[in-house]
C-alpha positions in Angstrom: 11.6 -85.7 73.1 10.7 -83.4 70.2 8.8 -80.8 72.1 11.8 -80.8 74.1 13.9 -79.3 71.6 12.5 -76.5 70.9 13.0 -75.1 74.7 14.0 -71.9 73.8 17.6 -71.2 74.9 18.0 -75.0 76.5 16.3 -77.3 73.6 19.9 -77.4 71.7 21.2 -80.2 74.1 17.8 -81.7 74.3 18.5 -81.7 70.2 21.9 -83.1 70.9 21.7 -85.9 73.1 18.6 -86.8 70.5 21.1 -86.7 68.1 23.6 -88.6 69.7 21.6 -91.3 70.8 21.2 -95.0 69.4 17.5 -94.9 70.7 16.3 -92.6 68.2 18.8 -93.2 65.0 15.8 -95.2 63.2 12.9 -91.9 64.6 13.1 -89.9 61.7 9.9 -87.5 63.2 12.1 -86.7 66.5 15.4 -86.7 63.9 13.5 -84.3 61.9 12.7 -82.0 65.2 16.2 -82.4 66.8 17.9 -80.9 63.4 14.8 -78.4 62.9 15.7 -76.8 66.5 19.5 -77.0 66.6 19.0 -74.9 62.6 16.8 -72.1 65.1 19.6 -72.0 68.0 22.0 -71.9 65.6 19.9 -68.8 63.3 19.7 -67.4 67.6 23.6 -67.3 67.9 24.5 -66.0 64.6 21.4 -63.1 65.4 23.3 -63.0 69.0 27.3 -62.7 67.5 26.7 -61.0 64.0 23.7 -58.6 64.4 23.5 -57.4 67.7 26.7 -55.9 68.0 26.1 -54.0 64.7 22.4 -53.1 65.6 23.3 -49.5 66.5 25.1 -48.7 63.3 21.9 -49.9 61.1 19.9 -46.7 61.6 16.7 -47.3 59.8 16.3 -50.7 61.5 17.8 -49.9 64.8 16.1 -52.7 66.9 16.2 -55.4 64.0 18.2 -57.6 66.3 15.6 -57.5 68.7 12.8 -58.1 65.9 14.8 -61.7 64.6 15.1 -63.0 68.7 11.6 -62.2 68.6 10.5 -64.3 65.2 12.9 -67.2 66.5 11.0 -67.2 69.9 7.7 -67.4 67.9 9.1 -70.0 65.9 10.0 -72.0 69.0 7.1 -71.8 70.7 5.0 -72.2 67.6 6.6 -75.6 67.0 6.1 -77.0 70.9 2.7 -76.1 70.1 2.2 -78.2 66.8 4.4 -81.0 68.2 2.3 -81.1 71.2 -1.0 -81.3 69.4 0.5 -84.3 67.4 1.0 -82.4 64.6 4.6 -84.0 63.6 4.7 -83.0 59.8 5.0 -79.3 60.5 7.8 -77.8 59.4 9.2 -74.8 59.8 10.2 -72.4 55.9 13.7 -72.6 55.4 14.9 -74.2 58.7 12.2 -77.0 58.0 13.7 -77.9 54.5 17.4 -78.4 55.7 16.1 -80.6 58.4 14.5 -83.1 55.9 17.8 -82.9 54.1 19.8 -83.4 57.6 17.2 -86.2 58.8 17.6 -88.3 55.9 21.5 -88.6 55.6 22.9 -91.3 58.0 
């Protein structure tokens, strides 16, 4: 279920039924993963709503909008490649830090 979460553009409701579920309340791990991903879609929509429309006024970074899909992409399919190889302590800077925090309130 965790690698299913970071699905680029389709893990979010992967992340929410995880979240939503009694079968996985007690999981912290696939918690952990749920919150992780749902922190990168929602870092994809404010990069969608906020900077893309401005992307042509910033002139020395033109394409910057572009450049942050990009790094979230990576950062999805970094993570389904960790979480796959059993790697399930990997955690992402930032996004990885309010996860713990989200993981561990009930």
């Amino acid at each position: 279920m965790s690698i299913l979460c970071y699905v680029p553009w389709l893990g979010w409701i992967a992340a929410v039924i995880v979240l939503a579920s009694n079968s996985y309340r007690n999981d912290r791990t696939v918690r952990f993963h749920a919150f992780q991903a749902l922190y990168l879609f929602v870092a994809y929509l404010v990069d969608a709503v906020v900077v893309r429309p401005f992307d042509r006024m910033m002139m020395p970074f033109p394409h910057i909008s572009g450049l942050v899909e990009l790094v979230l992409l990576a950062a999805s399919i970094f993570m389904i490649v960790k979480v796959a190889q059993g790697n399930t302590d990997c955690a992402l800077p930032f996004f990885g830090e309010l996860a713990h925090r989200s993981a561990d309130e009930r």
